[in-house]
C-alpha positions as CSV (number, residue, x, y, z in Angstrom):
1,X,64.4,18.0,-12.7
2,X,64.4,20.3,-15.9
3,X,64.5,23.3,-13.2
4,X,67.1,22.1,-11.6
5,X,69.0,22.0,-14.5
6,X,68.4,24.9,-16.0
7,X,69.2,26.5,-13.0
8,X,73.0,25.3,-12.4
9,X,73.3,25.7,-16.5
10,X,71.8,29.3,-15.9
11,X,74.4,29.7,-12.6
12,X,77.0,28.5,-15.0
13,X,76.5,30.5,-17.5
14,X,76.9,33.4,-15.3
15,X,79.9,32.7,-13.6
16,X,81.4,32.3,-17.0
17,X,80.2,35.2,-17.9
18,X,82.1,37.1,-14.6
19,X,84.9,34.9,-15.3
20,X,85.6,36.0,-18.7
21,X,84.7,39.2,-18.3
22,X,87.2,42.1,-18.3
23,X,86.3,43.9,-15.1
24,X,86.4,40.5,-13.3
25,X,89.9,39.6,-14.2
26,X,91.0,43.4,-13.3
27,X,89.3,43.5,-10.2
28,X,91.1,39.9,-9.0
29,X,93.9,41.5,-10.4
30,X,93.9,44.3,-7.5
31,X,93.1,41.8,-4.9
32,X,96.2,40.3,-4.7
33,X,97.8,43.2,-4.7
34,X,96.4,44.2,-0.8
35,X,92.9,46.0,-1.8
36,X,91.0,42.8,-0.2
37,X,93.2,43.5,2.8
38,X,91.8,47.9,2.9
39,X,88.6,46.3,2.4
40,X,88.6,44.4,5.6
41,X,90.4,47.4,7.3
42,X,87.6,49.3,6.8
43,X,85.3,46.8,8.2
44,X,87.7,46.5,11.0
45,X,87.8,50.2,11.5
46,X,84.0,50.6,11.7
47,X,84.0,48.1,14.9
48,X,86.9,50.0,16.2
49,X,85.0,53.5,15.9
50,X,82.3,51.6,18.1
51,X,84.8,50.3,20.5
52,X,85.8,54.0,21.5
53,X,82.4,55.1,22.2
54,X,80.9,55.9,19.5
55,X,77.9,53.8,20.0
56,X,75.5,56.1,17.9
57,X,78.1,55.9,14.9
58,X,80.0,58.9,14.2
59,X,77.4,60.2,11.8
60,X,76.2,59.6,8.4
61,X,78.1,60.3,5.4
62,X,81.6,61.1,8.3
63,X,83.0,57.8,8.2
64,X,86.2,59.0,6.1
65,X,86.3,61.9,8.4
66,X,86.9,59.6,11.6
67,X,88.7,57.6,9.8
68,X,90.9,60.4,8.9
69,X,90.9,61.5,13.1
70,X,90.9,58.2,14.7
71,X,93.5,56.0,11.9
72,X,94.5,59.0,9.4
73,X,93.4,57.1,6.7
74,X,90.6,59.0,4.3
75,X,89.5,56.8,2.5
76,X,86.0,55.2,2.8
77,X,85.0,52.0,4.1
78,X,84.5,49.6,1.2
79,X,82.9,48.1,3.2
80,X,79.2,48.9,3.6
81,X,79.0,46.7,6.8
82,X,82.1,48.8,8.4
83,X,80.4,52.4,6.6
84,X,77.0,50.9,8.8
85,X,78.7,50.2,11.9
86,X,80.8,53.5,11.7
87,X,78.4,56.3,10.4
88,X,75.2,55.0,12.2
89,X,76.5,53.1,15.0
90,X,74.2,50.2,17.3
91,X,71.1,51.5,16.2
92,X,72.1,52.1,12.6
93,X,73.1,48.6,12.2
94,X,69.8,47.2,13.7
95,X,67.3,49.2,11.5
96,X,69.7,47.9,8.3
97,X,68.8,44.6,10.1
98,X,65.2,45.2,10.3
99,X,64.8,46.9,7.1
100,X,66.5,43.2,5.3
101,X,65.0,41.1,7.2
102,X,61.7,42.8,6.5
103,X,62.1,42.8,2.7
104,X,63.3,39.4,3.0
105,X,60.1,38.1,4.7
106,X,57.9,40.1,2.3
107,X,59.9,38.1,-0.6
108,X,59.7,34.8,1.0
109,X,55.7,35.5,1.5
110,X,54.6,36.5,-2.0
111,X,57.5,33.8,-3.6
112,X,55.1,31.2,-1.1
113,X,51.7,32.8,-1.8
114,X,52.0,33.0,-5.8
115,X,53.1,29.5,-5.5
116,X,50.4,28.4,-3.3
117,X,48.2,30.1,-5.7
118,X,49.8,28.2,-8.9
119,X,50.9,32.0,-10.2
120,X,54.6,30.4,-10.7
121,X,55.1,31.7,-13.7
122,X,53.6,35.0,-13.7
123,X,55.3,38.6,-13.8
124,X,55.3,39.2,-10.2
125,X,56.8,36.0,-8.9
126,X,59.2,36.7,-11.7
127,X,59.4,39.9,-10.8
128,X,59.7,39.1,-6.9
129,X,62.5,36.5,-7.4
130,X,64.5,38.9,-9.4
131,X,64.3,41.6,-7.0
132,X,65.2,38.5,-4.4
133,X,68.4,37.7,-6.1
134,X,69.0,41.1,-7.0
135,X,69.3,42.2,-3.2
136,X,71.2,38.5,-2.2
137,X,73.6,39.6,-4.8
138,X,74.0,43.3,-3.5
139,X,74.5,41.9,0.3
140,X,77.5,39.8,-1.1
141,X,78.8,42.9,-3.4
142,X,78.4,44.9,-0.1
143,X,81.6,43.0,1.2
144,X,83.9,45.6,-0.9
145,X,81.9,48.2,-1.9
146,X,80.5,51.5,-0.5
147,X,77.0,52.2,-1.3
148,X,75.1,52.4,2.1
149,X,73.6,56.1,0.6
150,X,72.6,54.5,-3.1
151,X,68.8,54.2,-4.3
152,X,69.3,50.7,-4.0
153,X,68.3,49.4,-0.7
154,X,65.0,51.8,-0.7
155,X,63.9,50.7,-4.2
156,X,64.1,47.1,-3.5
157,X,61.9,47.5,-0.2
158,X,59.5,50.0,-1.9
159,X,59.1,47.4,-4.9
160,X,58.7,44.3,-2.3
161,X,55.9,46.2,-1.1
162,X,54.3,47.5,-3.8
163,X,54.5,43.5,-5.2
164,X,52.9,42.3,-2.1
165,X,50.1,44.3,-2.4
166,X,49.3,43.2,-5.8
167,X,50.0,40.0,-4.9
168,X,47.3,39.6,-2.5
169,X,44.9,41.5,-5.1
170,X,45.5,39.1,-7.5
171,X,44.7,36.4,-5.3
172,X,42.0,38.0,-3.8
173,X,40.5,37.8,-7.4
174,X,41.1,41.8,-7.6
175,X,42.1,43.3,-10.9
176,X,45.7,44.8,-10.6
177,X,44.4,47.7,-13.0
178,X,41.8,49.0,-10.7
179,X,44.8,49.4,-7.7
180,X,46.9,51.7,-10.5
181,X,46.0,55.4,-9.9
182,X,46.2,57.4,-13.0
183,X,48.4,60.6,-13.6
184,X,46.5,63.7,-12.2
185,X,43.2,61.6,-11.8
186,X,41.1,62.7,-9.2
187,X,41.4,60.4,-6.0
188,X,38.2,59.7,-4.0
């Protein structure tokens, strides 16, 4: 019971937070006035740039190019699911498919293992549901925003493996210290 009230307190706190925030009020400021509507175009213009045979994408990092050529409109997706489906194409999208579903998995296994274990309160379930929430929370931003090229995705899939290892080290009843190699220490 406390949990679950902590949570929707937490969740409301939050959403006041982005309520009352500047930036929040500015951004649905600029919705109304039609940028929701380029932000679907360029969702819609991805699929299109598919349509006309562009199966393998029309590269990465040319999506405002083709846009340019196919629509003559520049500007970039803001979109990241239109920037996927138009720079990389059918095979683009599935390995962004893989790669989530992949780190979603890993998160759902150590969240069930540290729990299994009784280790729900320690750093790297903590650590695991932030990284969790963090990527949930990018998928959603990803809906008007351009960042398929940002550190983002690779960090959180690097770190959800990097936890899952020493997740099943601690469990195993392995010291997390002896998996940490040390600055120019000589590996054997």
């Amino acid at each position: 019971k406390n949990r679950w009230r902590n949570g929707i307190i937490g969740g409301f706190l939050i959403l006041l937070l982005l309520v009352t925030s500047g930036d929040f009020l500015s951004t649905l400021g600029r919705i109304s006035f039609g940028a929701a509507e380029g932000r679907l175009q360029g969702f819609y213009h991805g699929v299109e740039m598919l349509m006309k045979g562009r199966i393998f994408g029309v590269g990465p990092g040319c999506y405002s190019f083709a846009r340019g050529y196919y629509f003559g409109y520049t500007l970039e997706a803001h979109n990241i699911y239109g920037e996927i489906i138009g720079d990389l194409g059918v095979p683009g999208a599935i390995a962004a498919c893989f790669l989530l579903w992949g780190v979603i998995k890993n998160n759902v296994e150590i969240l069930s293992k540290l729990k299994t274990a009784n280790n729900e309160r320690s750093f790297l379930y903590y650590t695991t549901m932030g990284i969790h929430i963090s990527l949930l929370v990018r998928l959603f931003i990803s809906l008007a925003s351009h960042g398929i090229y940002i550190f983002h995705w690779y960090f959180v899939a690097a770190m959800s493996i990097i936890i899952g290892k020493l997740t099943i080290n601690k469990i195993e009843g392995g010291e997390i210290s002896k998996m940490v190699v040390k600055p120019f220490e000589k590996i054997q």
